[in-house]
C-alpha positions in Angstrom: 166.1 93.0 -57.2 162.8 94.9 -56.4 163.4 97.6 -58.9 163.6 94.9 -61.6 160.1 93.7 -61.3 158.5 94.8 -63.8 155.4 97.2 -62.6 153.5 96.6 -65.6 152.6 93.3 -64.9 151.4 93.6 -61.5 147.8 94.4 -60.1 147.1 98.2 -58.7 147.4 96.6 -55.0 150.7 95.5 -56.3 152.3 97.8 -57.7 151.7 99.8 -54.2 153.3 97.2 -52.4 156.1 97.2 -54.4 156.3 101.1 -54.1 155.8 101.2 -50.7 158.5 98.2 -50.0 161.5 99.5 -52.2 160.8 102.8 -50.4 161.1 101.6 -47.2 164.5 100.3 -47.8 165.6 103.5 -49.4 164.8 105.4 -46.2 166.7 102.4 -44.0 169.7 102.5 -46.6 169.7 106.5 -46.3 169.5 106.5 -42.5 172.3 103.6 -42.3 174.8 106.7 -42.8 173.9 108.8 -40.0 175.2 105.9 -37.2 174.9 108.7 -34.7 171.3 109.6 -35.3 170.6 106.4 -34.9 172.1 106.0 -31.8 169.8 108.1 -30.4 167.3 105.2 -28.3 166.3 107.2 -25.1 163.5 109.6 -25.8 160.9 111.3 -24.2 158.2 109.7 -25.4 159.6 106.3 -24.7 162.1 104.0 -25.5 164.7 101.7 -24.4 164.1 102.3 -20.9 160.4 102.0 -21.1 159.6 99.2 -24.0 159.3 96.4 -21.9 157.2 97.8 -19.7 154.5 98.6 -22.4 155.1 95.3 -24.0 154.4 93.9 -21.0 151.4 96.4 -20.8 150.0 95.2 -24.4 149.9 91.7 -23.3 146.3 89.8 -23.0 145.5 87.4 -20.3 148.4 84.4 -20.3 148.6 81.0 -20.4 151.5 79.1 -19.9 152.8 79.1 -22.8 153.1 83.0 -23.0 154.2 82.9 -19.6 156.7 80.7 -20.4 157.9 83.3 -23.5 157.8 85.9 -21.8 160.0 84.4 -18.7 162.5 83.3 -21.5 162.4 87.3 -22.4 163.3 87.9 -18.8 166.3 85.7 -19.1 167.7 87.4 -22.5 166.8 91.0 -21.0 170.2 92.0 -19.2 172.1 91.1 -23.0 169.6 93.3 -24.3 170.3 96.2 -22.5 174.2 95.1 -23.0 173.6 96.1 -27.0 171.8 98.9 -26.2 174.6 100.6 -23.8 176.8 99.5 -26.8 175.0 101.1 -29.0 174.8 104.5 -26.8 178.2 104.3 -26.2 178.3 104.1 -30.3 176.8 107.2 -30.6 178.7 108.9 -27.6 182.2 108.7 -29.7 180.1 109.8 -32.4 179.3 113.2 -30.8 175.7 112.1 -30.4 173.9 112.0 -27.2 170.2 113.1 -26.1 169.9 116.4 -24.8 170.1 116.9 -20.9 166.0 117.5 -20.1 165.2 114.9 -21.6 167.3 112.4 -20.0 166.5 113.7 -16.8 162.8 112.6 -17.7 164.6 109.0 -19.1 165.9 109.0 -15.1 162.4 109.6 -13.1 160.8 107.1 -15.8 163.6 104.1 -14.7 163.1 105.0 -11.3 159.1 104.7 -11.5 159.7 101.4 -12.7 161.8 100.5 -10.0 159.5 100.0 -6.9 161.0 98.9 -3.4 158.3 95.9 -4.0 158.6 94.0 -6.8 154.9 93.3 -7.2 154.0 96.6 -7.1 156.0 97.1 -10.2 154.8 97.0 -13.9 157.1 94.2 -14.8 155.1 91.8 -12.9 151.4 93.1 -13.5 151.0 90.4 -16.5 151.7 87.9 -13.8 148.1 89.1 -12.2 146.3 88.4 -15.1 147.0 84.4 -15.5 144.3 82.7 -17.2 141.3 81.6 -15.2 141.5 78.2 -15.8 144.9 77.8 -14.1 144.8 75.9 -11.2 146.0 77.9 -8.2 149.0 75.5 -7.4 150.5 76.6 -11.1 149.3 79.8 -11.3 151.4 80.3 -7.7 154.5 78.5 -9.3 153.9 80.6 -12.3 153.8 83.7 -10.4 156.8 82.6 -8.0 158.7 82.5 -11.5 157.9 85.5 -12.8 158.9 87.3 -9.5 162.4 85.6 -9.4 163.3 86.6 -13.3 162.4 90.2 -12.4 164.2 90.1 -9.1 167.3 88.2 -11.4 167.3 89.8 -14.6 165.2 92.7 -15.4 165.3 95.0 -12.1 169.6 94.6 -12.9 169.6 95.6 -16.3 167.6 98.5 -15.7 169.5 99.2 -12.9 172.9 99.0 -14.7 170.5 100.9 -17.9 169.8 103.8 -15.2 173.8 104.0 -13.4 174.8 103.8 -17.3 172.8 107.0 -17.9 172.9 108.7 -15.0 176.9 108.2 -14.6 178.3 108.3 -18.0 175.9 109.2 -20.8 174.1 112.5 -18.7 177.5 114.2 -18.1 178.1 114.2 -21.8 174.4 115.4 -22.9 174.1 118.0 -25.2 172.7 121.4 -24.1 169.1 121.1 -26.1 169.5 118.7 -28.1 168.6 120.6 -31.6 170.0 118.4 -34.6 171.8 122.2 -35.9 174.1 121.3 -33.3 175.2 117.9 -33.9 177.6 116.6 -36.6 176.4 117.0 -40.1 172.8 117.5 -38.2 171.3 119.9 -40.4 171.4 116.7 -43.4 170.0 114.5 -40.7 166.8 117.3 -40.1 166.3 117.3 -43.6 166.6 113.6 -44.0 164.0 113.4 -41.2 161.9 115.8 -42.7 161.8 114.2 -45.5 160.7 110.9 -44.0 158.3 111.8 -41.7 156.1 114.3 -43.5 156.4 112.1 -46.9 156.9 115.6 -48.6 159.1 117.5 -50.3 158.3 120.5 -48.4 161.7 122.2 -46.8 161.5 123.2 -42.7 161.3 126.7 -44.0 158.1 126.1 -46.1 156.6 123.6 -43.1 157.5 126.2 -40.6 155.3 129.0 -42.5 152.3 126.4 -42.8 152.0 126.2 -39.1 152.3 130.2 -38.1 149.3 130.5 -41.2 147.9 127.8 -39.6 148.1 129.3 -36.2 146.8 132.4 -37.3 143.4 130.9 -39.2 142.6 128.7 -36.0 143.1 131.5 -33.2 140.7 133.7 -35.3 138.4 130.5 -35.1 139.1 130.2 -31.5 138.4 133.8 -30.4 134.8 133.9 -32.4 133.6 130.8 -30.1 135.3 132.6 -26.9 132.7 135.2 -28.1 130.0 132.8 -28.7 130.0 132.0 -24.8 129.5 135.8 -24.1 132.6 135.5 -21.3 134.1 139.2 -20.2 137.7 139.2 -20.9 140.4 138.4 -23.4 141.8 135.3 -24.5 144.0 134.5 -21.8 141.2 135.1 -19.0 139.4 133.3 -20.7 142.2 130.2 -21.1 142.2 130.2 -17.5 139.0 130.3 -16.5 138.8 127.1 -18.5 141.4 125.6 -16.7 140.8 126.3 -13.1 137.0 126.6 -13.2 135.9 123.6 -11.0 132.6 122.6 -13.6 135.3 121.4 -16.3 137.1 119.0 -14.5 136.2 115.3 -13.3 136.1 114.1 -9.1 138.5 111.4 -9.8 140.6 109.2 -12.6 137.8 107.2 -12.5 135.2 109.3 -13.7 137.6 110.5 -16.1 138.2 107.5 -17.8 134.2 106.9 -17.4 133.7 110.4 -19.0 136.2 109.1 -22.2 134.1 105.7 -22.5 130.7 107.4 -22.7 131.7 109.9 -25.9 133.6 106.9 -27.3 129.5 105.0 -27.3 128.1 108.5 -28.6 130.8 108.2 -31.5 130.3 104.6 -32.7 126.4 105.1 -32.9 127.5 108.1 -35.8 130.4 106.0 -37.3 127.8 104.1 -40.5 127.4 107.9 -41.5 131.0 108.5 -41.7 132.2 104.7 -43.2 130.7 102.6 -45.6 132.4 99.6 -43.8 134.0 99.6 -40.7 136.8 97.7 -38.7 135.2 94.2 -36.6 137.9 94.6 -33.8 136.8 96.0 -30.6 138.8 98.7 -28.5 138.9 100.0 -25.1 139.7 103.0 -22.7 142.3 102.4 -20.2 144.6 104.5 -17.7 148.5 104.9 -19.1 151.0 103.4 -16.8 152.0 105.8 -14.0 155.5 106.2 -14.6 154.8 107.7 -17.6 153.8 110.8 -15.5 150.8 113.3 -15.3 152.2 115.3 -18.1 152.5 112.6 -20.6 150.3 112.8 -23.8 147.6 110.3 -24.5 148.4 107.5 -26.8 146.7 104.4 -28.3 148.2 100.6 -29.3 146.8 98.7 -31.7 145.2 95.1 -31.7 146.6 92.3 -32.9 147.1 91.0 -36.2 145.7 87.7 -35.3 142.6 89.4 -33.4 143.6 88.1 -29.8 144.1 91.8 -28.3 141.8 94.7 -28.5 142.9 98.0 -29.7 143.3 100.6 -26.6 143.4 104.1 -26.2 145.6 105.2 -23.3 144.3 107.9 -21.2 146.5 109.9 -18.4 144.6 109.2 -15.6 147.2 110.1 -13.4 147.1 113.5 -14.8 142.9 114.0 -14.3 143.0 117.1 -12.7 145.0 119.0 -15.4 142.5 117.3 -18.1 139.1 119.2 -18.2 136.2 117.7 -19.9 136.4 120.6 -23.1 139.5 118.6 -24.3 137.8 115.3 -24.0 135.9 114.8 -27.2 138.3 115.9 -29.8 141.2 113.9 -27.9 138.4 110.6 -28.2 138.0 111.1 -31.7 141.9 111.6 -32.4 143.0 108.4 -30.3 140.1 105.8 -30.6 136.9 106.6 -33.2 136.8 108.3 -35.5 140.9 108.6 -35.3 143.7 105.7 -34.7 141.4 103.0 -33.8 139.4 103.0 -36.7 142.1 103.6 -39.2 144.1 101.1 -37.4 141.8 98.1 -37.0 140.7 98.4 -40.2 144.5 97.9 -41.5 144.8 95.2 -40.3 141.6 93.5 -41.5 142.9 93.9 -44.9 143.4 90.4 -45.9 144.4 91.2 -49.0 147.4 93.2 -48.8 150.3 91.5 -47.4 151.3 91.7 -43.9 153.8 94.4 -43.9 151.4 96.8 -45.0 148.7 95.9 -42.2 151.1 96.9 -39.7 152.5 100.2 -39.0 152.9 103.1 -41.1 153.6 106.6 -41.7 153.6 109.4 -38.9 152.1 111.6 -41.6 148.8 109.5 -42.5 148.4 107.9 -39.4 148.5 110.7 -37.5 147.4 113.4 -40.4 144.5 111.1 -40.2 143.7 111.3 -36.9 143.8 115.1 -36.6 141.5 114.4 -40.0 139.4 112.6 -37.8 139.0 115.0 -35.1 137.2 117.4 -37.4 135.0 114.8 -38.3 133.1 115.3 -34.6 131.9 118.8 -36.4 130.2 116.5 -38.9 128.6 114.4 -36.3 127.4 117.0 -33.6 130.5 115.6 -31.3 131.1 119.2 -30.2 128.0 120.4 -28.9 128.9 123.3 -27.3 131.1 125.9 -27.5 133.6 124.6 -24.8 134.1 121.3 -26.6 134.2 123.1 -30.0 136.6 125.6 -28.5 138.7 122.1 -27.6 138.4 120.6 -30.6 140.0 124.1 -32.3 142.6 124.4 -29.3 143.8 120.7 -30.3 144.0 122.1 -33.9 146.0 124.8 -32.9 148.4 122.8 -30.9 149.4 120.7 -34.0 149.5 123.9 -36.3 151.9 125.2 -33.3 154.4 122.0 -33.5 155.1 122.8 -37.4 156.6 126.0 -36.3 157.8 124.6 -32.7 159.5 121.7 -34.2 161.7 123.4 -37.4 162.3 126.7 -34.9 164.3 124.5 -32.8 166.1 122.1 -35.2 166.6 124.5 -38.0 166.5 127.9 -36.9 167.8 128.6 -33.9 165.4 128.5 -30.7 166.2 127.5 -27.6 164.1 125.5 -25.3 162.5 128.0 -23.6 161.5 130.2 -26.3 159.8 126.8 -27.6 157.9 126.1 -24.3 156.6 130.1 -23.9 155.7 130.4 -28.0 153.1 127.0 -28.0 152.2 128.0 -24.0 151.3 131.6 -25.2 149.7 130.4 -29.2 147.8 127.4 -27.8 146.8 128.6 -23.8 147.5 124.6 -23.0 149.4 124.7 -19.4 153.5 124.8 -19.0 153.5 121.0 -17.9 152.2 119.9 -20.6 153.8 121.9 -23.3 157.6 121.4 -21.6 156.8 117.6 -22.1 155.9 118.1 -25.6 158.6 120.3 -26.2 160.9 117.7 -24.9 159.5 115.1 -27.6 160.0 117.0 -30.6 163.6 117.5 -29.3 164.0 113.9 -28.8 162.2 112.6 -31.5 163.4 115.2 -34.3 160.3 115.7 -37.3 157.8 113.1 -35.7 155.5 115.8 -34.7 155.6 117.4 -38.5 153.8 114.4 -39.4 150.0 115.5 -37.8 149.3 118.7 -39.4 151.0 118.0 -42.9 148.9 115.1 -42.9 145.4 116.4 -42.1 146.0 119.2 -44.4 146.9 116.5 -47.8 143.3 114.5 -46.4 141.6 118.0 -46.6 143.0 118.9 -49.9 142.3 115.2 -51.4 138.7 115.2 -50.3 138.0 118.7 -51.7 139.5 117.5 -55.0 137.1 114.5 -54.6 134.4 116.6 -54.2 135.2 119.2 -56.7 135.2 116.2 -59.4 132.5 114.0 -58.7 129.9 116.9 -57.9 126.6 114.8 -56.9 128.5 112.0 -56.9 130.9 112.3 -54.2 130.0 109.8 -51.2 132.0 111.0 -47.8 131.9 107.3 -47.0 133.3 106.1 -49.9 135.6 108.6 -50.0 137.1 107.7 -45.9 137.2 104.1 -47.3 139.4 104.9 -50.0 141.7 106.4 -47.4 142.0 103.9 -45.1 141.7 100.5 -47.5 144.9 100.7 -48.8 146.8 100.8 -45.2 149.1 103.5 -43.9 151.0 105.4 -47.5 153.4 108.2 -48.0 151.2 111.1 -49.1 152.4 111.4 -52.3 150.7 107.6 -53.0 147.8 108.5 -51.0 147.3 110.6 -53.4 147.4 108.8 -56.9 145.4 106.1 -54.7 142.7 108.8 -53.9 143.1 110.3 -57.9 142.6 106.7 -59.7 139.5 106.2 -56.8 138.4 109.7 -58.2 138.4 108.3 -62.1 137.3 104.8 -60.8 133.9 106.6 -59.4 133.7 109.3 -62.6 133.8 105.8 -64.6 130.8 103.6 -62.5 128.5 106.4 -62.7 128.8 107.4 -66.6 
């Protein structure tokens, strides 16, 4: 029924929608015949057995009514986890089931969750942040009920979630989880290609992006290594970065401390890089701890409505494996210039309907955010070599997933060889990189979605340039990105083309 609209009657914002919705159910129809992918609900980024808890995480301070919700949550949890099993089981007779590292990650992440104490636990963290206006008789009745439906329904279902895995999924895990070795897995990597880069671009081709890639930023790398006049080669100089006392924060505190203060020194520079920016305010906060010190940063989003701040989630936990060079460029990818931005303004876009407010595309909002991070050049963010050197090493570690991610679905490497190419290419430590690795073998094609991305916002705005001349306006330009929502590149594009003509038009 959506292809029988007919596009020519329907506004430029329109016509997009339209696009973007009968696209979006091309992608769910396409996927619907690969029942095992889809199966696939544990991962090492998150998933079934850690949803809850950031659900939980992302709620504001409650009332009663929310409380209320949420304790009706509680109750349907343990027939939640029922469908899930099903479905795992599902995917099991299928011949599809996550690869054995990454469950055992799936394992320690249950068990963190899974305290001796129940208040000590994340499930019931929401009930310590009761509105202030409760009086103290409710808010201990309220609380009373909130410990009981953890005690009753969710600390079961995650334990039957974790004897499940550990029991009967785990003995029949595959060996590394590449999607070459699953039934008809190579058409599921290409499917996944597909929909995460937005591209037509084969592994083959995306593979020899990120070794070119590699090879521009490490020459990029090495000059600044040279700028800071240090005696030795790249690898002594990788270390002395990252066991050098002088580049590391005393405590998580100061950490997250250090990530405020460059977020303030970034939102004084934000009216030269926007010509109108998102109202909704964000934050910096520490990740859960069960997520573990090796866990990547992340950020949530506000809400539609405006009742939640945005957040950017920093690893505390992990502080003394993040020194302060990496700081800036990771502030700029997961709050300002980077998610936040991009994010909040999405959903301040009244005029597009709610679908496209919400969500998106791995390849623009993340492509963006790498976009973003070079932005800090623009801005001064990097002012000194170690931060620039940072900002590059970042860089280089999505260039690196590119060739990381299609050598292990497509062509052939094992685990190992995946941890010691980016460990070797990038100089970020093993820790980190195994947990990476274990992502993009878990979630097959997500991590394409960064690099592909940046380099289609590069190639638009040097188009946009190359036209307008005198006329270009970076501002402008960011705006035009970001108005329409999250797109597929390919309509970022035309968006970013008609803006071109719209500008060459207004000026003439």
């Amino acid at each position: 029924e959506a292809r029988a609209i007919p596009r020519e009657r329907l506004e430029a914002t329109d016509r997009v929608s339209l696009d973007l919705f009968i696209g979006r159910m091309e992608r769910q129809v396409e996927e619907q015949a690969f029942a095992g992918y889809r199966s696939l609900s544990l991962s090492a980024l998150g998933g079934v057995q850690s949803n809850f808890s950031e659900l939980l995480k992302a709620s504001p301070v409650w009332e009663r009514r929310q409380v209320e919700q949420m304790l009706r949550r509680m109750a349907a949890y343990p027939a939640q986890m029922e469908q899930e099993i099903a479905g795992l089981r599902r995917g099991m007779a299928l011949g599809w089931v996550t690869s054995r590292d990454v469950l055992d990650r799936v394992l320690a992440q249950i068990d963190e969750q899974l305290p001796a104490d129940v208040e000590a636990g994340p499930y019931y963290a929401p009930f310590l942040k009761l509105g202030s206006d409760l009086p103290a008789a409710e808010r201990a009745a309220l609380q009373a009920q909130g410990r009981a439906a953890i005690g009753r329904h969710v600390v079961p279902a995650m334990r039957q979630l974790r004897a499940f895995v550990a029991d009967e999924y785990l003995p029949r895990a595959a060996a590394d989880g590449a999607m070459r070795n699953y039934p008809d897995g190579d058409r599921v990597y290409d499917m996944v290609v597909r929909h995460q880069t937005t591209t037509g671009l084969s592994p083959a081709e995306i593979h020899a992006i990120g070794q070119r890639e590699l090879a521009r930023l490490r020459s990029e790398m090495e000059a600044v290594m040279r700028e800071t006049k240090f005696a030795g080669d790249f690898r002594q100089f990788i270390d002395y970065l990252n066991t050098d006392p002088k580049f590391f924060h005393a405590s998580p505190e100061t950490l997250l401390a250090g990530y405020r203060d460059i977020a303030k020194r970034i939102d004084a520079e934000l009216p030269r890089l926007f010509a109108e920016l998102p109202r909704a305010p964000y934050g910096v906060r520490a990740m859960p701890d069960f997520q573990g010190p090796d866990a990547a940063e992340y950020y949530n989003g506000p809400a539609l409505d405006g009742s939640r701040a945005g957040y950017f989630n920093a690893n505390a936990l992990g502080w003394r494996s993040r020194p302060t060079w990496r700081m800036a460029t990771l502030t700029a990818h997961e709050a300002v210039p980077g998610h936040h931005l991009q994010i909040a303004r999405a959903t301040e876009l009244r005029a597009l309907p709610q679908f496209r407010r919400g969500g998106g595309f791995t390849a623009y909002v993340e492509g963006w955010a790498v976009y973003a991070e070079t932005l800090g050049r623009e801005i001064g963010l990097y002012d000194d070599p170690y931060s620039l050197f940072g900002h590059l090493q970042w860089q280089a570690f999505r260039a690196a997933r590119l060739v990381v991610d299609t050598g292990i679905h497509r062509m052939g490497w094992s685990r190992q060889q995946a941890i010691d190419f980016m460990v070797e290419r990038t100089g970020f430590g093993r820790g980190f990189v195994t947990a990476e690795v274990d992502r993009y073998t878990s979630i097959p094609g997500q991590a394409l979605g960064y690099m592909i991305g940046k380099l289609k916002i590069d190639q638009l705005r040097d188009r946009a340039r190359a036209n307008l001349g005198e006329r270009f306006d970076l501002r402008r330009f960011h705006n035009a990105v970001i108005d329409q929502g999250a797109l597929p590149l390919d309509t970022l594009e035309k968006v970013i083309d008609e803006w071109i003509v719209t500008q060459k038009e207004s000026g003439s």
